[in-house]
N, C-alpha and C positions, 0 to 999 in steps of 0.2 A: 390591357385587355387580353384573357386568355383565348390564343389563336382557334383554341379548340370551343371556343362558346358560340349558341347559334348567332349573335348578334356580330362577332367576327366574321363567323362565313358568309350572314347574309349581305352583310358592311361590303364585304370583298366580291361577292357576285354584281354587288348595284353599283359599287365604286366609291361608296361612300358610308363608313357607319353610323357617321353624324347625321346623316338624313334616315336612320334607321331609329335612333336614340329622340330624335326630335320629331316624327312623326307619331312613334308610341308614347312617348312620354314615359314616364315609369313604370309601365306595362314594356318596359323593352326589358324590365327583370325578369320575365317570365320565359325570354328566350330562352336561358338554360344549354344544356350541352345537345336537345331535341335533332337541334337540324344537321347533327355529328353522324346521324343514320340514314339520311336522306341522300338519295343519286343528287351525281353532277345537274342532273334534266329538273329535279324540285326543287332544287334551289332557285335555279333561273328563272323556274313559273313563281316563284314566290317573291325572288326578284321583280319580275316583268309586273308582277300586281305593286309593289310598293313603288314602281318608279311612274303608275298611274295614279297613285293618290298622290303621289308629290308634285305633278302636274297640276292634276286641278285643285290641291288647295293653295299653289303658287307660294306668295307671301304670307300667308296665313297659318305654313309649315310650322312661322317662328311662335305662334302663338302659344302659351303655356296654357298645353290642354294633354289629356291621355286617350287611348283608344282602349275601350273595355277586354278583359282577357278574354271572354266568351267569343269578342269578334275576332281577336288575334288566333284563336284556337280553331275556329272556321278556316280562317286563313290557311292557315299551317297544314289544316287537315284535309279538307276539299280543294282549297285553290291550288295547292302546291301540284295536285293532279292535272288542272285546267291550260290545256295546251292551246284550246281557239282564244282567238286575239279578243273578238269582245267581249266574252264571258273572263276575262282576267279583267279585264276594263270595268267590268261590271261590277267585280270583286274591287278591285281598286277604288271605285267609286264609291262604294260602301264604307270602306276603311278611311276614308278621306273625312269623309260626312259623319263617322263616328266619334272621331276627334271630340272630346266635351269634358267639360271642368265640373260635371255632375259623378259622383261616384255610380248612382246608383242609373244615370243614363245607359242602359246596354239597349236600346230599340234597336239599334246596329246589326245585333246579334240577330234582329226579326232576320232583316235582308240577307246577311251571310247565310243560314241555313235557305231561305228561299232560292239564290242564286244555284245554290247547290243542289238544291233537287232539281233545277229546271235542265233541258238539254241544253245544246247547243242552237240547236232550231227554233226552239222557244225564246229563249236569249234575244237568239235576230228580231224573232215576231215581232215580239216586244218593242223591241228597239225601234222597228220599221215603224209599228203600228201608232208609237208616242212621237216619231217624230213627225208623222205625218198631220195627226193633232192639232202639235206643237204649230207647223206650218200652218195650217187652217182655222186653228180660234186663237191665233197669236192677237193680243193684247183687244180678245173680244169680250170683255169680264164678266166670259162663266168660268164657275168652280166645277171640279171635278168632284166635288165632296157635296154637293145640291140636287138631288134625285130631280127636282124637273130637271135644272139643267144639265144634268146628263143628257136627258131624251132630246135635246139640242146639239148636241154632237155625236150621233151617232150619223157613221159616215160610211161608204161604200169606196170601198179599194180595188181597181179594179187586177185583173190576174198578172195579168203582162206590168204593171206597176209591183204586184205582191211578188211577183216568183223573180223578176231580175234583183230583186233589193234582194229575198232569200239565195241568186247567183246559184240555184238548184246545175247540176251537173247533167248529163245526157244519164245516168244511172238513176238518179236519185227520180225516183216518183212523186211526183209534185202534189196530186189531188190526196196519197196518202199521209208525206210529211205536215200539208197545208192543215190537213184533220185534227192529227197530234198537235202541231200547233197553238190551236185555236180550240179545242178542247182541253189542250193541259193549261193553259193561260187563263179559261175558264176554272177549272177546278183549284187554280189557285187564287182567286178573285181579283187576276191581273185584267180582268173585261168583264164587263156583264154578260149574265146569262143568255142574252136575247142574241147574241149572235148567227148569223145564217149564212154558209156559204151557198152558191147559188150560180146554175147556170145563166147564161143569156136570156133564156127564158124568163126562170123566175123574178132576176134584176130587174127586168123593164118591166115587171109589173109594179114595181116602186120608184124606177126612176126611167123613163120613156127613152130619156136620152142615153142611156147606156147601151155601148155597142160589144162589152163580152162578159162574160159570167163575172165573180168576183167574190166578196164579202163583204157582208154588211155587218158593224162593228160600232160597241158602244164605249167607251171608256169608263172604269173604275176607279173611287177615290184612291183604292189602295195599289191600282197600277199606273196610273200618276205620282203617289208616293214614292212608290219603288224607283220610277224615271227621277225624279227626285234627287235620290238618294245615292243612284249610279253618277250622276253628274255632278256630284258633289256637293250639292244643295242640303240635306240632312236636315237643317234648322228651320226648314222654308216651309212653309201650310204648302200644299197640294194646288192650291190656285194658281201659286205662281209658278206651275210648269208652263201657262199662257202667256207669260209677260215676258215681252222682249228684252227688260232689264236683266233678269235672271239668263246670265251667258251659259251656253252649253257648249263643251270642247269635247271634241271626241279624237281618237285615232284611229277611229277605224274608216276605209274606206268605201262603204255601202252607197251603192247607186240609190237613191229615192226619186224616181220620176212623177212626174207630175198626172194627173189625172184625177185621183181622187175626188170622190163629188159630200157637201154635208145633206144630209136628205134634206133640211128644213129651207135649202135651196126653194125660188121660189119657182123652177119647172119640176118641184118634186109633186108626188100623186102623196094628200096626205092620210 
């Protein structure tokens, strides 16, 4: 192997080129001499993405499958920039789930450019937002991809659960990052449109018992997709982001407290 190929230096950053060779499949011919112009720092971020798909596809690394070049060029080109921990996660998750013995499979490549345009605040949103979901209609069998049942999960998070899972800093301004958020999440149809953040006020006119402001939040087929997809899941319909058989492993360390209410609660005002 010539020491100067990207699949050398990225082999050498992860520790392993066999887990580089085996993860792409024959899309690891595409590496080329590319990552020869690349700092010490994008290596690493492109490292730290490949050694979270080799995580969550575990055993499944060995399966004889490729990753589309569309998704590896996302990779290369967006991730290698991506310094927070779970938007490399995110990326890794993609690339994991892309894995497939279809040539013409690139939906992978939807997610890579998604993860890329999103921030890093959007990223968390997200994350917070599905796993709270995840916790609350776990193995309750609605679909995310069922227009009633969506209007059955649509759930209220309250701020003090929203803002320590986002771990906002004494600088960071919460009610403006929370906006971007939950507006860019929307415009990329990771939520429905009916979203409302909302003081104390307004909450308790839909659910009596809430004691401070918050947001009210509905989930989308195609932003249970995306959760999907980050967690390695790729092959799976959108329902089973509900089902406790579908494992989710993460590394990242985000507080999710408890609180959360689903409106169709039976003290909700309908």
């Amino acid at each position: 192997m010539d020491p100067g190929s990207g699949l050398a230096i990225l082999g050498t950053a992860l520790g392993s080129a066999k887990v580089v060779e085996k993860l792409l499949g024959p899309t690891a011919d595409y590496m080329g001499i590319g990552l020869k112009t690349f700092t010490e720092k994008r290596v690493e971020n492109v490292a730290e993405i490949f050694r979270s798909a080799a995580s969550k596809l575990g055993e499944r690394i060995d399966e004889d499958a490729q990753v589309p070049p569309k998704v590896l060029r996302d990779v290369l080109d967006d991730g290698s920039y991506c310094t927070d921990r779970l938007s490399s996660e995110y990326f890794g998750g993609v690339l994991a789930s892309s894995r497939t013995t279809e040539s013409r499979d690139d939906r992978g490549a939807t997610f890579t450019a998604l993860v890329g345009r999103l921030t890093a605040y959007q990223i968390r949103a997200h994350y917070i937002i599905y796993s709270i979901m995840r916790q609350t209609f776990l193995d309750s069998g609605l679909s995310p991809t069922s227009k009633v049942q969506r209007k059955q999960m649509r759930i209220y998070i309250p701020n003090s659960v929203f803002h320590v899972a986002m771990d906002y800093s004494k600088k960071e301004i919460a009610p403006v990052i929370d906006e971007h958020c939950f507006f860019g999440l929307e415009r990329e149809w990771l939520i429905q449109n009916d979203f409302q953040i909302g003081s104390h006020e307004d909450i308790t006119k839909r659910i009596p018992t809430a004691t401070e402001g918050g947001v009210l939040v509905t989930p989308s087929a195609f932003g249970a997709e995306l959760f999907l997809w980050v967690g390695g899941h790729g092959r799976l319909h959108p329902l089973f982001v509900f089902r406790s058989d579908t494992v989710f492993t993460s590394q990242s360390d985000i507080c999710i407290g408890l609180g959360s209410i689903p409106l169709k609660a039976p003290e909700m005002i309908g």
